[in-house]
N, C-alpha and C positions, 0 to 999 in steps of 0.2 A: 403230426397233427393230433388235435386233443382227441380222446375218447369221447361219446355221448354213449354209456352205456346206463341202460336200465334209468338216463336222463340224468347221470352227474358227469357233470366236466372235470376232466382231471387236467392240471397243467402240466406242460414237458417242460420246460425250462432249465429246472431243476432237475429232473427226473433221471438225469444218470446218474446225478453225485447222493441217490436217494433220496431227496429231497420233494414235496410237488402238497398243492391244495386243491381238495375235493371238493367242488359244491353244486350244489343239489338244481337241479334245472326244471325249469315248468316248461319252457319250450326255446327252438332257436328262431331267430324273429329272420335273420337274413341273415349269407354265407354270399360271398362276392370276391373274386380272384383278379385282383388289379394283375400288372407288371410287375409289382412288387413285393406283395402279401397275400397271402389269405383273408379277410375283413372277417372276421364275424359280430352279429350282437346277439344276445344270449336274454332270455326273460328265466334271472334267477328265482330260486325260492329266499332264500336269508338277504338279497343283494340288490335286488331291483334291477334294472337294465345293466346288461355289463358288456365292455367291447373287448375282442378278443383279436390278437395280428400274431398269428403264422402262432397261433397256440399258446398266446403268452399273455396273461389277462391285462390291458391298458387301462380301465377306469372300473368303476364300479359306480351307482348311483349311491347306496350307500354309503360309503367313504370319502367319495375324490373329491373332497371339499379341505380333506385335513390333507391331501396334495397339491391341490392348486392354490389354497391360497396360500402355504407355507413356500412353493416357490415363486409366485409373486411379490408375496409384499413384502417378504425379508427385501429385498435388494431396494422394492420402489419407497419402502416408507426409511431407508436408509438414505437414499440421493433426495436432498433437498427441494427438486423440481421437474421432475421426469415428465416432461415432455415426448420424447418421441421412444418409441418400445417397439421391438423386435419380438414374434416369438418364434420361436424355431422348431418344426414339428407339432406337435399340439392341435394337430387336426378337430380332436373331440369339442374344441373348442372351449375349455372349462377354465384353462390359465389365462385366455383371453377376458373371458368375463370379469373374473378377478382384476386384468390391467386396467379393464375401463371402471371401473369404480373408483379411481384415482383420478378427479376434476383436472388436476393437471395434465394428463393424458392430451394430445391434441392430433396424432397419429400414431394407430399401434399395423403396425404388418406382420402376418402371419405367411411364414415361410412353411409352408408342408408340402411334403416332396409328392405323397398320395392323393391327386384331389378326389379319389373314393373315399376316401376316411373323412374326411368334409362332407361328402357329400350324404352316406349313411349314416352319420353323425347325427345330420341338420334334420336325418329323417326320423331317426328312431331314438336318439339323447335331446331333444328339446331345451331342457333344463341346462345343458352345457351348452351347446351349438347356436342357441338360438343372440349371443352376442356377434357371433361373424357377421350378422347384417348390419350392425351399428354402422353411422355413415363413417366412423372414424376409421374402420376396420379398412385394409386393404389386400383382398389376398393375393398371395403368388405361390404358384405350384411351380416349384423347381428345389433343385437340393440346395437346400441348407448352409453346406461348408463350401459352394460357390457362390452365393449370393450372400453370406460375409467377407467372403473375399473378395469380392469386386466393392461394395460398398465401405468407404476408409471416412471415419470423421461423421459418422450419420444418426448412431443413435444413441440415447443416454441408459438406455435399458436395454441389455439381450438375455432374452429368459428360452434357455434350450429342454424343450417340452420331450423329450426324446423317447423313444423305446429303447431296448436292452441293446448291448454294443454287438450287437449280432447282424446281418442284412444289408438294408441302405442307410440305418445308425451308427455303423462301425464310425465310419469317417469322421463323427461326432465326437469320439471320445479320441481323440488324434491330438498328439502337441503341434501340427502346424495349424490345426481347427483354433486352439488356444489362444497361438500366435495373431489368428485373423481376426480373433474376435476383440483383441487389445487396438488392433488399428482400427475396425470397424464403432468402436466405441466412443465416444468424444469425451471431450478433456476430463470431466468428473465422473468417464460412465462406470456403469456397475455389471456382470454379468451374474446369471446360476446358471448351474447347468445341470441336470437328474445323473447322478453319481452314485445308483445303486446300494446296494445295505453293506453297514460296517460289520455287523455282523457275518454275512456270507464273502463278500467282496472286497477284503482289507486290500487285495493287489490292487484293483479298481480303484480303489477310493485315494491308494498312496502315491500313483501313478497322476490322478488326475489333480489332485494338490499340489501335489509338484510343478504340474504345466503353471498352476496359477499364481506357485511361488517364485518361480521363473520370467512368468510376464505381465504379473501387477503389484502395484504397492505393497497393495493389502488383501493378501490372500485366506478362505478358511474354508471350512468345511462345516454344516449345517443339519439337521436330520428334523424327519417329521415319523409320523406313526400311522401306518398305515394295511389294517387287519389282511386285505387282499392280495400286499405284495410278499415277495419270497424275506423270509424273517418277523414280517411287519414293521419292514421300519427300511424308512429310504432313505436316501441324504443327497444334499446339493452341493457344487461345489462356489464357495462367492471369490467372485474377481471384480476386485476393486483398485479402480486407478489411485482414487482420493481418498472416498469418503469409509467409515470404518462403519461397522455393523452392529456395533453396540455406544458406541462413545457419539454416533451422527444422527441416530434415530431419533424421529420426528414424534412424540409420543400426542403432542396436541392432535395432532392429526391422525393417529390413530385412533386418540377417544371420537373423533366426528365421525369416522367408518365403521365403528366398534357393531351397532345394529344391525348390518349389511354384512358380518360375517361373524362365524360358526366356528371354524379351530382356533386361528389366529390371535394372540394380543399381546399387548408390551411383554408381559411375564415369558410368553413361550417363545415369542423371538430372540428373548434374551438366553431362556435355557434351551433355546436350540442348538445354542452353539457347545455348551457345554458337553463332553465327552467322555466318554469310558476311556479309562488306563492304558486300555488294551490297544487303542485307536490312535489317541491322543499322543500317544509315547511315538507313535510310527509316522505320522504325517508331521509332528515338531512344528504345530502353529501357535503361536503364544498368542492372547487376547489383552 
């Protein structure tokens, strides 16, 4: 569990391989022990409200704007008409907000296995939480990699919002997870999935490219920049049946959305995908 001494949180995550980020706390807002987690939120000083599961910091007010939308709309401004969108995990509710900003949207369901993390969300992150009431929005609390596997052919979008491969996430980061989410997908669908930092997690990252080169057309690997996670910098993994992620991008329609968000635009989705030597040489995805 994290420290609060003298009121800075330190992260354990990292914390054996030496690794961990210290930040400075004005108070803890609530602490709450599901079946599955620890929950906390935290009223930072540098960060603004920040959510915290089993020690390992989930969002930040500051920042989660250069993560959610970098794993939204890479995938939905890539499928030509996404209609229907999964998210999987993402309780905080921040990646949701990002799907419904997309007019085409007509059902998005939100799979989180914690409905505490929903629910101290909707209480104390407003700014993220507060799209789970959209009528569009459907929730279900139950896991994740059984509810893609029972659903074959149902959506055009699955965006997996995940926490680290650690917990009730392991299952997440699993090649039969991979396998379900290719049948769960309909004929042009697209997935991402939170693939951890190239820089800390090359095993992670070459592992999980793999599942995607194994069971979609058109597999890669993607990254955003993000100050509160371990490196600063996270990446997705994309799973495409059809459509490609630089050659299908809709860029009309991203100048209509351009106002309505903050990291995201033609330029950075395009050099998201571009990679370091050191990456790029080991997962062998050509663009």
């Amino acid at each position: 569990m994290p420290e609060l001494s003298n009121l800075w949180f330190e992260e354990n995550y990292e914390y054996d391989l030496g690794r961990t980020i210290k930040i400075k706390i004005i108070k803890m807002i609530e602490q709450y022990d599901s079946q599955f987690q620890r929950i906390e939120v935290y009223e930072t000083k540098p960060f603004g409200r920040m959510l915290v599961l089993d020690g390992v910091i989930m969002c930040t007010e500051w920042d989660e704007h250069a993560y959610h939308e970098m794993l939204a709309h890479v995938p939905l401004f890539t499928h030509p008409n996404p209609e229907r969108v999964l998210v999987v995990g993402g309780g905080d509710g921040g990646t949701m907000r990002e799907v419904l900003k997309h007019p085409s949207v007509k059902e998005a369901v939100l799979c989180e296995i914690d409905e505490h993390v929903i629910r101290l969300s909707k209480k104390h992150l407003p700014q993220m939480a507060s799209a789970l009431d959209d009528p569009r929005v459907k929730i279900v609390c139950e896991d994740g990699a059984k509810f893609v596997k029972e659903h074959k052919n149902a959506f055009d979008i699955i965006l997996v919002d995940s926490s680290d491969p650690i917990g009730p996430a392991t299952v997440l980061f699993s090649e039969e997870f991979y396998a379900s989410m290719r049948d769960c997908l309909t004929e042009g669908g697209i997935a991402a999935t939170q693939s951890e930092s190239f820089f800390y997690h090359g095993d992670i990252v070459q592992r999980l490219t793999g599942y995607a080169k194994k069971y979609f057309s058109i597999p890669g690997y993607y990254f955003t920049v993000v100050p509160t996670y371990p490196s600063g910098i996270i990446g997705f993994t994309f799973c495409s049946k059809k459509y490609h992620p630089l050659k299908d991008v809709n860029e009309a329609r991203i100048v209509a959305l351009m106002p309505k968000l903050r990291y995201y635009n033609a330029a950075i989705h395009k050099g998201s995908f571009a990679l370091p030597t050191f990456i790029s040489s080991r997962i062998d995805i050509k663009y």
